[in-house]
C-alpha positions in Angstrom: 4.6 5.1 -14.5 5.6 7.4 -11.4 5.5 6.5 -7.9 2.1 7.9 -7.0 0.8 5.7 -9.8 2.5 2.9 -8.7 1.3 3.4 -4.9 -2.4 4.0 -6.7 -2.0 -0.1 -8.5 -0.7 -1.2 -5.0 -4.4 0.4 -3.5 -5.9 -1.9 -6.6 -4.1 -5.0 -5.5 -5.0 -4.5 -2.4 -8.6 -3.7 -2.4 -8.5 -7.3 -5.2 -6.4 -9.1 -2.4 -4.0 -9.7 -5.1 -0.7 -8.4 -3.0 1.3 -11.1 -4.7 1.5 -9.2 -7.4 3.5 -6.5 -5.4 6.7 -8.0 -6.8 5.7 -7.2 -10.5 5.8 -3.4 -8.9 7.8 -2.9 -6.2 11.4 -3.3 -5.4 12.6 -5.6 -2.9 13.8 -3.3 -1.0 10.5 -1.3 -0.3 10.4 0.8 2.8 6.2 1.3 3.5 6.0 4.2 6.4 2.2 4.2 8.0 2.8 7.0 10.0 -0.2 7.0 12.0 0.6 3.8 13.2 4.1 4.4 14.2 5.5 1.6 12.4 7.9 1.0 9.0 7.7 -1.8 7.4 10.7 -2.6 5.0 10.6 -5.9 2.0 8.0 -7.0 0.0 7.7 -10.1 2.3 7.2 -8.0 5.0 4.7 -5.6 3.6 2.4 -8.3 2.3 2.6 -10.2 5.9 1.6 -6.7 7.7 -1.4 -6.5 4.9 -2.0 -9.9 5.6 -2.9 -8.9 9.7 -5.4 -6.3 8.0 -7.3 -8.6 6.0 -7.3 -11.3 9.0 -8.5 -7.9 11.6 -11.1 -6.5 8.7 -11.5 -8.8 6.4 -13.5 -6.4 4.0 -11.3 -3.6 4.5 -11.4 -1.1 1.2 -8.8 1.9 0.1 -10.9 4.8 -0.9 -8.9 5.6 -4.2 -10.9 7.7 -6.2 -11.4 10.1 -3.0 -7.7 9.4 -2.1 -4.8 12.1 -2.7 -1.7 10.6 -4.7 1.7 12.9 -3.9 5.0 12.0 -5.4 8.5 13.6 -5.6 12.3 12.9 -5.8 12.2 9.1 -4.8 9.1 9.1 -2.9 5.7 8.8 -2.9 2.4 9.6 -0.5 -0.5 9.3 -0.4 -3.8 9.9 1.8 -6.3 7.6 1.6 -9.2 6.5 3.6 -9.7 2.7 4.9 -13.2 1.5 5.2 -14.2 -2.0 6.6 
């Protein structure tokens, strides 16, 4: 599996709310950029407490996968998505 698939099963876990699952996926380490928002957020703890703000602020917030672009290259990944919610 490469890193735009893996940031494709994060979208999944996210729009099933299953984020606990990240760990199966991700390394510890994780650095998750949203550069619109300015801000980096770096650990799996971390990254599932900053989801956690979304789901409180839009609760039915969805990832538009299937319309979503998936880029990946030497130890990185993007991807442009749309939120809806």
């Amino acid at each position: 599996m490469g890193l735009a698939d893996t940031q494709r099963l994060q979208h999944h876990m996210v729009n099933d709310r299953d984020v606990d699952r990240f760990r199966e996926i991700m390394r510890a380490d994780v650095v998750y950029e949203d550069v619109p928002a300015g801000r980096t957020v770096k650990g799996v703890d971390e990254l599932k407490e900053w989801l956690g703000g979304w789901f409180t602020a839009v609760p039915d917030i969805r990832i538009g996968i299937e319309e979503g672009t998936y880029l990946e290259g030497p130890g990185f990944a993007f991807a442009m998505v749309r939120g809806r919610g």
